[in-house]
TIMAR-665197 format. One record per residue (C-alpha): residue number from 1; x, y, z. Coordinates in Angstrom, 3 decimals, padded with zeros to 6 digits, always signed. Each point is the difference from the previous one (the first is absolute). Example, Ala and Ser with C-alpha at 12.3 -4.5 7.8 and 13.67 -1.06 7.14 Angstrom:
2
 seq       c1       c2       c3
   1 +012.300 -004.500 +007.800
   2 +001.370 +003.440 -000.660
% end
This chain:
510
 seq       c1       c2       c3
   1 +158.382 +170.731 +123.486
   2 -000.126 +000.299 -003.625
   3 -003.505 -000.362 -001.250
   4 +000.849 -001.068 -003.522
   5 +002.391 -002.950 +001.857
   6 -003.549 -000.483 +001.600
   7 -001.979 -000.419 -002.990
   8 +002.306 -002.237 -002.010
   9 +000.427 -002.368 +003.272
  10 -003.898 -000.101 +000.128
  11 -000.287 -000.713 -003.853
  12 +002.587 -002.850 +000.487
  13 -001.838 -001.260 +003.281
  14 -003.601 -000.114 -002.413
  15 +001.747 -001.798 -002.742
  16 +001.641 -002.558 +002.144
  17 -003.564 -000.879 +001.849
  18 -001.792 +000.231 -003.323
  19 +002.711 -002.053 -001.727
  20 -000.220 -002.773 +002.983
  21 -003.693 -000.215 +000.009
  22 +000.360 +000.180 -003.943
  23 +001.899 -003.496 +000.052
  24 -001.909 -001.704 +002.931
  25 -003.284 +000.739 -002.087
  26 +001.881 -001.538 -003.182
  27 +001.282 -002.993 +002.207
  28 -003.095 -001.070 +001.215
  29 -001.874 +000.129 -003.076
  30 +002.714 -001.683 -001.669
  31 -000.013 -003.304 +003.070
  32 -003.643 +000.611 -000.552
  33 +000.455 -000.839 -003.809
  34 +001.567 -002.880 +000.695
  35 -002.223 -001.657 +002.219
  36 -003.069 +000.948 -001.247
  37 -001.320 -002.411 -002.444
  38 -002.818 +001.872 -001.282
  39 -001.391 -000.726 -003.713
  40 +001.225 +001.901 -003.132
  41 -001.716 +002.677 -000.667
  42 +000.526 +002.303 -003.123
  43 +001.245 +003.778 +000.358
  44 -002.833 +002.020 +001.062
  45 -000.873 +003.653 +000.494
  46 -000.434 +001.821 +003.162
  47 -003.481 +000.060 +001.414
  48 -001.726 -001.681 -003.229
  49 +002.218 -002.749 +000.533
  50 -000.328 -002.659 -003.215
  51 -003.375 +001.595 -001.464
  52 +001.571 +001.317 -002.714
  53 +000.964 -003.661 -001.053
  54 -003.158 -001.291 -000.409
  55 -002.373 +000.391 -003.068
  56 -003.436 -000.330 -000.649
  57 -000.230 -003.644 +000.216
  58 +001.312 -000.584 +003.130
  59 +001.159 -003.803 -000.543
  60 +001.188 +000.212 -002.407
  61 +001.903 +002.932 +001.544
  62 +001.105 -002.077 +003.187
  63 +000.777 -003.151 -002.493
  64 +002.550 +002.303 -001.781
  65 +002.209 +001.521 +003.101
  66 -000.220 -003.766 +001.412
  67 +002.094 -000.696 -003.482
  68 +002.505 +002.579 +001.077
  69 +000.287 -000.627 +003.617
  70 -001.237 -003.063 +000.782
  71 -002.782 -002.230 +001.115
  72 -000.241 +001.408 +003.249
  73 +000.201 +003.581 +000.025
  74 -000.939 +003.331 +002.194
  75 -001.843 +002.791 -000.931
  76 -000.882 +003.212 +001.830
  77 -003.212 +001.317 -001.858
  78 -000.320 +003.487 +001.265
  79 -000.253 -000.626 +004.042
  80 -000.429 -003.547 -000.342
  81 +002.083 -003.063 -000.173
  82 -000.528 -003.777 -001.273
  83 +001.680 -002.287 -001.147
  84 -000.693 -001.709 -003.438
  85 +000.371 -003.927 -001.019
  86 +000.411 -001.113 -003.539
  87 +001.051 -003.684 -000.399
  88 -001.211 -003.115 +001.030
  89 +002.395 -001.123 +002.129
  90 -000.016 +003.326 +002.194
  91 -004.034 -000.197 +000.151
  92 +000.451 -003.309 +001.307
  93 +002.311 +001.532 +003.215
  94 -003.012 +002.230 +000.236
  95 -002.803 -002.322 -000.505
  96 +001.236 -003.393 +001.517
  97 +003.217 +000.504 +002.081
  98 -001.361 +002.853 +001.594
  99 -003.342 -000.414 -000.732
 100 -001.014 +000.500 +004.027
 101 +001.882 +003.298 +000.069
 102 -001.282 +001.354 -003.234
 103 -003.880 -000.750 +000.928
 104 -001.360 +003.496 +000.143
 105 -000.885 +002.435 -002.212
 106 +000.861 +003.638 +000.464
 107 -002.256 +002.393 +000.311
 108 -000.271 +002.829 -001.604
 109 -001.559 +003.887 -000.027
 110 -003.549 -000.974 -000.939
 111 -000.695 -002.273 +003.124
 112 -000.086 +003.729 +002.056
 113 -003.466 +000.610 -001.756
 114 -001.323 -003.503 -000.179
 115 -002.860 -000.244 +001.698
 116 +000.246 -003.832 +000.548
 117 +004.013 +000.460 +000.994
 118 +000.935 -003.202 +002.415
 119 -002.664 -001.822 -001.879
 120 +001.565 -000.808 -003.881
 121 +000.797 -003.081 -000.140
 122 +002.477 +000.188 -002.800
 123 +002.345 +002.362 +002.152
 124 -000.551 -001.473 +003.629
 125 +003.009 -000.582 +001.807
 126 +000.798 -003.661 -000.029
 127 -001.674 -001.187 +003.150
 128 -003.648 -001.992 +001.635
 129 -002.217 +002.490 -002.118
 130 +001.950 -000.743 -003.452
 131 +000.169 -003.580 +000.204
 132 -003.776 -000.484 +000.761
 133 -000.888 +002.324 -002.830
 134 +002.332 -002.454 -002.256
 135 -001.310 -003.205 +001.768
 136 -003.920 +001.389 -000.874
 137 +001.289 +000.498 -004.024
 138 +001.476 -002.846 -000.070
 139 -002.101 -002.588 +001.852
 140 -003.364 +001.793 -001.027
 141 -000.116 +003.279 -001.762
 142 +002.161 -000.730 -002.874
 143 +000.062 -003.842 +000.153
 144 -000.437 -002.098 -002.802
 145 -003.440 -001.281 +001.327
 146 -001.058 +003.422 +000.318
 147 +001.298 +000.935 -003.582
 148 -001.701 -002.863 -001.375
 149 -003.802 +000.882 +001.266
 150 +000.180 +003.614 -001.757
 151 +001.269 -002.045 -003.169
 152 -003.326 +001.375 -001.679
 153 +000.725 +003.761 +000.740
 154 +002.851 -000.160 -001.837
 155 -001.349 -001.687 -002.787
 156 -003.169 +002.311 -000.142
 157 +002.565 +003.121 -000.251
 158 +002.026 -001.602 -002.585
 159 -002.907 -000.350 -001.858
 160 -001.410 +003.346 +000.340
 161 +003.334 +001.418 -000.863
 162 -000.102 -002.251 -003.069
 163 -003.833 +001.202 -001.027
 164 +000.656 +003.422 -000.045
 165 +003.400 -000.561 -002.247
 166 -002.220 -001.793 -002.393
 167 -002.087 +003.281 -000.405
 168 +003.143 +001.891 -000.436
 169 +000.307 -002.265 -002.593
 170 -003.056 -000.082 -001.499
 171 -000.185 +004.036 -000.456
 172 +003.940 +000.308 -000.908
 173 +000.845 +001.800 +003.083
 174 +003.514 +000.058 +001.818
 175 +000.076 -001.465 +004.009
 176 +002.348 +001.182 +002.125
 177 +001.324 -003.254 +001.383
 178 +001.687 +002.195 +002.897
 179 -003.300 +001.210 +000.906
 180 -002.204 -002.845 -000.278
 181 +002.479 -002.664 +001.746
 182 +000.373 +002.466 +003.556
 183 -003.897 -000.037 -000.052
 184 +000.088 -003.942 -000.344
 185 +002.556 -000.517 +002.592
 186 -001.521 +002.632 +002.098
 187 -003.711 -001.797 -000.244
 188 +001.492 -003.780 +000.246
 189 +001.602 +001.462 +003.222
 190 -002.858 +001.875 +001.347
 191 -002.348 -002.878 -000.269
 192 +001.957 -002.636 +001.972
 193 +000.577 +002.525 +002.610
 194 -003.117 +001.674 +000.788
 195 -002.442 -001.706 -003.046
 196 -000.594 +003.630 -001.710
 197 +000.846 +001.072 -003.435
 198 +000.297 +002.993 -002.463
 199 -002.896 -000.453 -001.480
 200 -001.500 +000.121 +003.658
 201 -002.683 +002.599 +000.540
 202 +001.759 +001.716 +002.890
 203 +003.137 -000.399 -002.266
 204 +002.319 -000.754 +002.396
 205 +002.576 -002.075 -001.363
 206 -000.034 +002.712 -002.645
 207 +000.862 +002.699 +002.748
 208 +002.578 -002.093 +001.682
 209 +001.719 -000.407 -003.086
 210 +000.264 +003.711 -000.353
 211 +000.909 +000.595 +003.293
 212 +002.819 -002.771 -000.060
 213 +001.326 +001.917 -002.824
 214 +000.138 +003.292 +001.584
 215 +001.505 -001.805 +003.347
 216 +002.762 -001.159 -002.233
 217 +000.962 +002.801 -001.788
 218 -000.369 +002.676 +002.957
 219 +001.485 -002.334 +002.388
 220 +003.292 -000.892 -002.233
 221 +000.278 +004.334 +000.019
 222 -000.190 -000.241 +003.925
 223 +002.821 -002.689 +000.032
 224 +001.848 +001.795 -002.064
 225 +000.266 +002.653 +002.584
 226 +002.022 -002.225 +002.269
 227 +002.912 +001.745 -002.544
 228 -000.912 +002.886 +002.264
 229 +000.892 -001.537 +003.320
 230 -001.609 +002.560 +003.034
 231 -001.052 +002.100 -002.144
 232 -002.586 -002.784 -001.407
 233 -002.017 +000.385 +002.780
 234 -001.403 +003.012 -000.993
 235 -001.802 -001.026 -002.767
 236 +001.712 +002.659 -002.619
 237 -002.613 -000.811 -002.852
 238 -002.758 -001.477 +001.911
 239 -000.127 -003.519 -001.402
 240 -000.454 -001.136 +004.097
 241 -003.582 +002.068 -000.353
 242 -000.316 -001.560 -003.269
 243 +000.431 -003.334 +001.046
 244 -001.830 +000.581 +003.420
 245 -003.414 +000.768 -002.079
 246 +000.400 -003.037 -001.940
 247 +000.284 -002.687 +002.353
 248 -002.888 +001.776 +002.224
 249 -002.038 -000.338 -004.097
 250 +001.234 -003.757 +000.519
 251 -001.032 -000.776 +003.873
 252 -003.618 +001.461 -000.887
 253 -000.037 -002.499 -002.980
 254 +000.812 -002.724 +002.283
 255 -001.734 +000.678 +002.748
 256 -003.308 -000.202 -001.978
 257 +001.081 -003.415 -001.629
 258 +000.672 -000.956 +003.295
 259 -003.349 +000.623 +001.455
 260 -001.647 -001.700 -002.711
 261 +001.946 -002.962 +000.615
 262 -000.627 +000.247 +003.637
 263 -003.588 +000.706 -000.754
 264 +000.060 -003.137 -002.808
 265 +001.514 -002.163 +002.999
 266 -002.494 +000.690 +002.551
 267 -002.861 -001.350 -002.158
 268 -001.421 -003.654 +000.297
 269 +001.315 -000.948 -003.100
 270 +002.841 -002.355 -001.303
 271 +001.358 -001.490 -002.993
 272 +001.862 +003.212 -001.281
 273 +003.782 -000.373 -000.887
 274 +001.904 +001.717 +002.497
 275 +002.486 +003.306 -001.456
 276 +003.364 +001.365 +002.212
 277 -002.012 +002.353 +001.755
 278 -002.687 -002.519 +001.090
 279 +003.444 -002.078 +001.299
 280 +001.733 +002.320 +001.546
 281 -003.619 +001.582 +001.677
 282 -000.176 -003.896 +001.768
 283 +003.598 +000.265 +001.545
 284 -000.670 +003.290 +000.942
 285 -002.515 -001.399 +002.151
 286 +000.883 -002.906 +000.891
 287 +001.656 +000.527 +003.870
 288 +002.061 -003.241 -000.456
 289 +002.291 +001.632 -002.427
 290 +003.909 +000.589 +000.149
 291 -000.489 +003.563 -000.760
 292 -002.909 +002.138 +000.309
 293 -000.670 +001.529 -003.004
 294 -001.638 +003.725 -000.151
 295 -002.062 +001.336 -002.181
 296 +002.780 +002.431 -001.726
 297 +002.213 -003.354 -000.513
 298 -002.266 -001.239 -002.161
 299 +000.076 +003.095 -001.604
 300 +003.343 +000.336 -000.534
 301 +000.493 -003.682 -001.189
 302 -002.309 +001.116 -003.048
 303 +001.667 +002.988 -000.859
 304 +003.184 -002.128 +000.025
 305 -001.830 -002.467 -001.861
 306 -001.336 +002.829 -003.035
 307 +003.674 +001.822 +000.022
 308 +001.994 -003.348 -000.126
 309 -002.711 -001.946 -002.435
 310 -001.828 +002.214 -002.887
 311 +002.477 +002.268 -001.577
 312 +002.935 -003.348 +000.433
 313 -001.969 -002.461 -001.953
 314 -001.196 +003.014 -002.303
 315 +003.662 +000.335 -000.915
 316 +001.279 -003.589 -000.463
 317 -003.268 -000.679 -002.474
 318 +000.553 +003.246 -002.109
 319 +004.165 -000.887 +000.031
 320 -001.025 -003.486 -001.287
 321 -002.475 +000.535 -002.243
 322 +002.953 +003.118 -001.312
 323 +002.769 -002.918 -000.130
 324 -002.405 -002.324 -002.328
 325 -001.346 +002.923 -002.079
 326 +003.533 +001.043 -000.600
 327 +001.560 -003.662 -000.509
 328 -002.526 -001.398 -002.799
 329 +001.999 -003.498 -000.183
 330 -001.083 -000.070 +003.927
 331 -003.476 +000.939 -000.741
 332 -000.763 -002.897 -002.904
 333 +001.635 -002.899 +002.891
 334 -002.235 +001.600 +002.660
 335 -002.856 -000.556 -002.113
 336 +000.770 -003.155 -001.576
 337 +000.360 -001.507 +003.399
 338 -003.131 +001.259 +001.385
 339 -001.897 -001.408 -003.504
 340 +002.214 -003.763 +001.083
 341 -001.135 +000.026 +003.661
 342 -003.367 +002.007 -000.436
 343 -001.400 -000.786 -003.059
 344 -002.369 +002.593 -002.570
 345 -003.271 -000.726 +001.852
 346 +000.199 +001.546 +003.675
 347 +002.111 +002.833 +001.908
 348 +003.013 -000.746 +001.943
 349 -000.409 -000.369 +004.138
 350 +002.121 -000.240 +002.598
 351 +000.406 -003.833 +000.069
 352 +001.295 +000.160 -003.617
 353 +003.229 +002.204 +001.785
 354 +002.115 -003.001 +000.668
 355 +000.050 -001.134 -003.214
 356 +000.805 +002.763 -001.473
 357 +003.648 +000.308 +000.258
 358 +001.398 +002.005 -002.576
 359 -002.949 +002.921 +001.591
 360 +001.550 -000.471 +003.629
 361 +003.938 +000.672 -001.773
 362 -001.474 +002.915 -001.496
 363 -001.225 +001.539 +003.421
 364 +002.855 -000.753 +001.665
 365 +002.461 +001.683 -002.330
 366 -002.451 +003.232 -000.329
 367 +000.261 -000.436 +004.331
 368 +003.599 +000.034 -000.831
 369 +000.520 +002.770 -001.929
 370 -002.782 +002.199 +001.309
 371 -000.909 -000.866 +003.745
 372 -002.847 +001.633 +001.632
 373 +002.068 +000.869 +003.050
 374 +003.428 +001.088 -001.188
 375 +001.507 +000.218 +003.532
 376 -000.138 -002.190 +003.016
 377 +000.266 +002.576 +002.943
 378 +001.863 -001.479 +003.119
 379 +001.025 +001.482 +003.024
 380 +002.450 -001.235 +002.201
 381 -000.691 -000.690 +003.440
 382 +003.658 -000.007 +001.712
 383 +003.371 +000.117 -001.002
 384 +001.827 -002.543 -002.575
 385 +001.871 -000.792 -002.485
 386 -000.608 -000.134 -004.260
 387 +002.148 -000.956 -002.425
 388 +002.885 +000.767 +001.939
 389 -001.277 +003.409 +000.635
 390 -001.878 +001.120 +003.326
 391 -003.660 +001.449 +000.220
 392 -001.038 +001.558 +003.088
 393 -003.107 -000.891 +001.720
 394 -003.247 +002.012 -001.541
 395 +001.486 +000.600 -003.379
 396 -002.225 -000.212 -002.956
 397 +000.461 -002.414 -002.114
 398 -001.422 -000.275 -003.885
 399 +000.933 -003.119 -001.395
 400 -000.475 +000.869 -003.850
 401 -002.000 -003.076 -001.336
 402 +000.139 +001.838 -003.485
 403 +003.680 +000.069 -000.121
 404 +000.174 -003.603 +001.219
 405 -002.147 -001.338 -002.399
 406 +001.760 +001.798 -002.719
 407 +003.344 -001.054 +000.625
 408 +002.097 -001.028 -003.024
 409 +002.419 -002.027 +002.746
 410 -002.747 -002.343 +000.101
 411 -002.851 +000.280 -002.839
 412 +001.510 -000.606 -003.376
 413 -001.302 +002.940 -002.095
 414 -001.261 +001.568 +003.345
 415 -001.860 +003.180 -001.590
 416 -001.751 -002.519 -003.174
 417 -003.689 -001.407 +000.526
 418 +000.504 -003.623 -000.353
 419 -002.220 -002.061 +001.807
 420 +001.175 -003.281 -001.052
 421 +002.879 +000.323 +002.132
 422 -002.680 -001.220 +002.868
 423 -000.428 -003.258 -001.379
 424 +001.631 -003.134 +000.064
 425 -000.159 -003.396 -001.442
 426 -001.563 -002.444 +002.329
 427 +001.431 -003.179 -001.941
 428 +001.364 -000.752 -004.050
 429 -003.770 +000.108 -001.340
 430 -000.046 +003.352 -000.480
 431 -002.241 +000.898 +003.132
 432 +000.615 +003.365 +002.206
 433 -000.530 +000.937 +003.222
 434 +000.006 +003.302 +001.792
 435 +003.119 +001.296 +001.901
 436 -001.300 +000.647 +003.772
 437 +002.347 +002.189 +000.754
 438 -001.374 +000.332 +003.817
 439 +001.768 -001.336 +002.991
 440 +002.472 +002.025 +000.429
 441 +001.357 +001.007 -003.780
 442 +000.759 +003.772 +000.938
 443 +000.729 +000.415 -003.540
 444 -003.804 +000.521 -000.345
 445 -002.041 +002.111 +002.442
 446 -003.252 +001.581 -001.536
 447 -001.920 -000.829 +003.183
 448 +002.867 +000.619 +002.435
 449 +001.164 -003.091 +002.370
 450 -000.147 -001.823 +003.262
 451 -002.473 +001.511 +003.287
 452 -001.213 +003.417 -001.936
 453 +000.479 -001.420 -003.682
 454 -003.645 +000.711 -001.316
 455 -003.092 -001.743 +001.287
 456 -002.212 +000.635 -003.166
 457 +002.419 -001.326 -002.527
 458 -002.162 -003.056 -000.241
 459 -002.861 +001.946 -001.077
 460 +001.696 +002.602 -001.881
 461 +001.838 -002.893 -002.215
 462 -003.826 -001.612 -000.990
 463 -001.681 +003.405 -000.586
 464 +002.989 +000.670 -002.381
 465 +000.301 -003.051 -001.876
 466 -003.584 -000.889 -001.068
 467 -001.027 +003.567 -000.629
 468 +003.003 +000.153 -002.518
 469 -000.974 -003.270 -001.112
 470 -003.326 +001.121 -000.526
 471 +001.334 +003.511 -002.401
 472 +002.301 -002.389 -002.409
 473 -003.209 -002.591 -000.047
 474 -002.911 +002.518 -001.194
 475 +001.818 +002.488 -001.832
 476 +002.640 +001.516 -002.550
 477 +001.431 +003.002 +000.716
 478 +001.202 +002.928 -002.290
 479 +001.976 +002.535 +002.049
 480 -000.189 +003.178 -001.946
 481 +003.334 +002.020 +000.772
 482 +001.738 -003.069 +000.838
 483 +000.590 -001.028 +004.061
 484 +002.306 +002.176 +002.199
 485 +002.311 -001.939 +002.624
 486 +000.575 +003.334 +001.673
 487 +000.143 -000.375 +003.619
 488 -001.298 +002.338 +002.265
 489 +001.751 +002.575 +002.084
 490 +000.448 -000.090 +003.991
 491 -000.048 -003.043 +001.676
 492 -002.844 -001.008 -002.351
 493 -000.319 -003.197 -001.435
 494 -002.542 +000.152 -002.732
 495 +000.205 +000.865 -003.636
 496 -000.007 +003.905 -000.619
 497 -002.403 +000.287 -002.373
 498 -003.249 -001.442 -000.579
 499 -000.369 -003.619 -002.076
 500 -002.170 +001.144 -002.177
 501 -001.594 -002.488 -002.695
 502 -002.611 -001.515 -002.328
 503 -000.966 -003.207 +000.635
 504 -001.455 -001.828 -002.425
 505 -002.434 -003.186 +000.941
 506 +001.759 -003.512 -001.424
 507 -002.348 -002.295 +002.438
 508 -002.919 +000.818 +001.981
 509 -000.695 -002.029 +003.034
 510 -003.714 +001.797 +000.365
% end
């Protein structure tokens, strides 16, 4: 036998099998394309995936591939995959339709080193545990009754914050608004919870305010690893260690507010208003409960509590107070309105709020433009269909609230700060009313929607409202280098550099 007859015959023999398996490869993925109704997703790059899409604000990032492909698009970020939603009518698929299905949130790299993991209520799997948590912030912790008996915290913080801007005034000095708002936010917060402040002597509400900060930024690095997929785990740059220290800094803070509370409790003694902690201390033990709360629920609820509440209401008063600075035609009807309603002779409270209309469009549009959450993260629980496209059970899902509430389909002059568009006239004499915008509008989602829209919105809304109130009452302000709109990078949603400016004192209250 020849052997070169051989070789040839073998060569032909490889290419035919190659060839065959070639096409039946080609075939399938070709029936497979035509099936599959998977969302758009833009080219990408092996193993980064889309990264090297996205800039360094990343909604505005998302909001700009949604223009190109769609309001329902995939993206592979490194090892990870989500999907992204950025209209109104596909958020309400998510939200409403589907809201059942789309009830968790995912979970990501950092809950490995949480020391509380199984008890954070703001990640909890949809389930027994999750909706007493909700029924207790609803029906007790966060309740309007319960808002209304720590009316005079909020008003004694307000008024501090308002003191020491007068002596900023007085001596010519610059306040970093940035600065000054997170500490009022953070002590407002801190005092309905567990009744300490930053001017405490043990300082704690001055330490937990630190330590929320470093949680936040060392725990969005840690998330960010989920880019890595296994190799994650591994802790590459030691941000788990990081974050591992700070919460054990946090659960020693807690633990001794909790035994003085405990301590506080087991005295003869009534009459004191009761904070969260002294709540949630009775259902823990109270046998007759739904759930049996432990003691690191409790923690965990006020970590969730500090990370979802001080640096969120931080943000929407300095991207207010930014918008009115910046807009001086809004700042002289602000002002006008609160001189109408108010008067010259005392300071502006929370029961002036409803009357002050033209104030409440003004929030709203800042909430539009700049919310304090810029993503809703979803999870889906099973199978189903969206917008004519399928998700798979267990994808993440960010429904882009900044994109939403930017889009020129639906806002005239979507990217312009004009408040007035929240108003209405409530008959032909000329009177207004504010647009709700609640029930359903998925045009408009600062505080998310439906079982795990937020629970302190209530609360965040009044702190917001009279303390900006309260800076356009008592003062002029002189911004030296002018007042940057630049947003911050990441996920962030605050302003990216500090609101820096002199206030001058037009009416003291003191």
């Amino acid at each position: 036998m020849n052997p070169c007859m051989d070789a040839s015959g073998a060569t032909v023999l490889c290419f035919i099998f190659f060839s065959t398996i070639a096409f039946l490869i080609f075939k399938s993925l070709i029936t497979r394309s035509k099936n599959s109704r998977t969302p758009p997703s833009p080219p990408r790059l092996p193993i980064i995936g889309h990264l090297h899409l996205l800039g360094s604000v990343i909604p505005k990032s998302f909001q700009a591939l949604a223009l190109r492909h769609g309001p329902l698009i995939q993206l592979r970020l490194g090892a990870s995959t989500c999907v992204v939603v950025s209209n109104a009518q596909v958020a309400k698929e998510v939200m409403k339709t589907h809201e059942l299905n789309f009830c968790n949130r995912p979970q990501f790299g950092s809950s490995e080193y949480f020391l509380y993991k199984g008890s954070g209520f703001v990640t909890a799997p949809y389930g027994p545990y999750w909706r007493f948590i909700k029924k207790l912030c609803v029906t007790q912790l966060l309740s309007s009754s319960q808002l209304a008996r720590f009316v005079h915290i909020r008003e004694h913080e307000i008024e501090k914050l308002l003191k020491s801007l007068m002596v900023c005034s007085t001596e010519g000095r610059a306040s970093d608004l940035s600065f000054d708002l997170t500490a009022l936010t953070n002590s407002i917060l801190c005092r309905m919870a567990m009744s300490t402040t930053c001017f405490d002597q043990v300082n704690d509400a001055e330490e937990i305010l630190g330590l929320v900060r470093e949680f936040l930024h060392v725990g969005a690095m840690l998330s960010m690893g989920e880019v890595l997929g296994p190799l994650g785990k591994f802790d590459l740059f030691g941000f788990g260690k990081k974050l591992v220290k700070i919460v054990d800094k946090f659960d020693r803070v807690l633990e001794r507010v909790l035994e003085e509370h405990e301590d506080k409790n087991s005295e003869a003694h009534g009459g004191h208003t009761c904070d969260m902690m002294d709540i949630l201390l009775q259902v823990c033990k109270d046998p007759n409960t739904e759930v049996r709360l432990t003691r690191n629920d409790i923690k965990a609820f006020f970590l969730d509590i500090f990370l979802a509440g001080t640096d969120t209401s931080s943000a929407a008063l300095q991207w207010t107070m930014a918008e009115i600075l910046n807009n001086p035609g809004v700042l002289k009807k602000v002002r006008a309105e609160i001189d109408a309603v108010v008067g010259t002779s005392r300071l502006v409270n929370e029961s002036d709020v409803p009357n002050l209309r033209y104030l409440q469009s003004v929030v709203k549009e800042a909430l539009r433009l700049h919310p304090t959450a810029p993503f809703v993260l979803r999870q889906s629980s099973e199978d189903c269909s969206i917008n004519g496209y399928d998700v798979k059970g267990q994808t993440r899902t960010l429904i882009n609230v900044y994109a939403i509430m930017r889009d020129p389909q639906v806002w005239v002059n979507a990217e312009e700060f004009k408040p007035e568009r929240f108003l209405e006239e409530t008959d032909g004499s000329g009177g207004q009313r504010v647009i709700a915008m609640d029930g359903g509008d998925f045009r408009y989602l600062p505080f998310g929607f439906g079982r795990r829209g937020c629970p302190g919105s209530s609360l965040a809304l009044t702190v917001i409202h009279v303390t900006v109130a309260s800076l356009i009452q008592c003062f002029q302000w002189k911004i030296k280098d002018g007042v940057s709109m630049e947003e911050g990078s990441s996920f962030s949603a605050g302003l990216a550099k500090p609101l820096v400016c002199y206030p001058v004192t037009c009416f003291n209250p003191f």
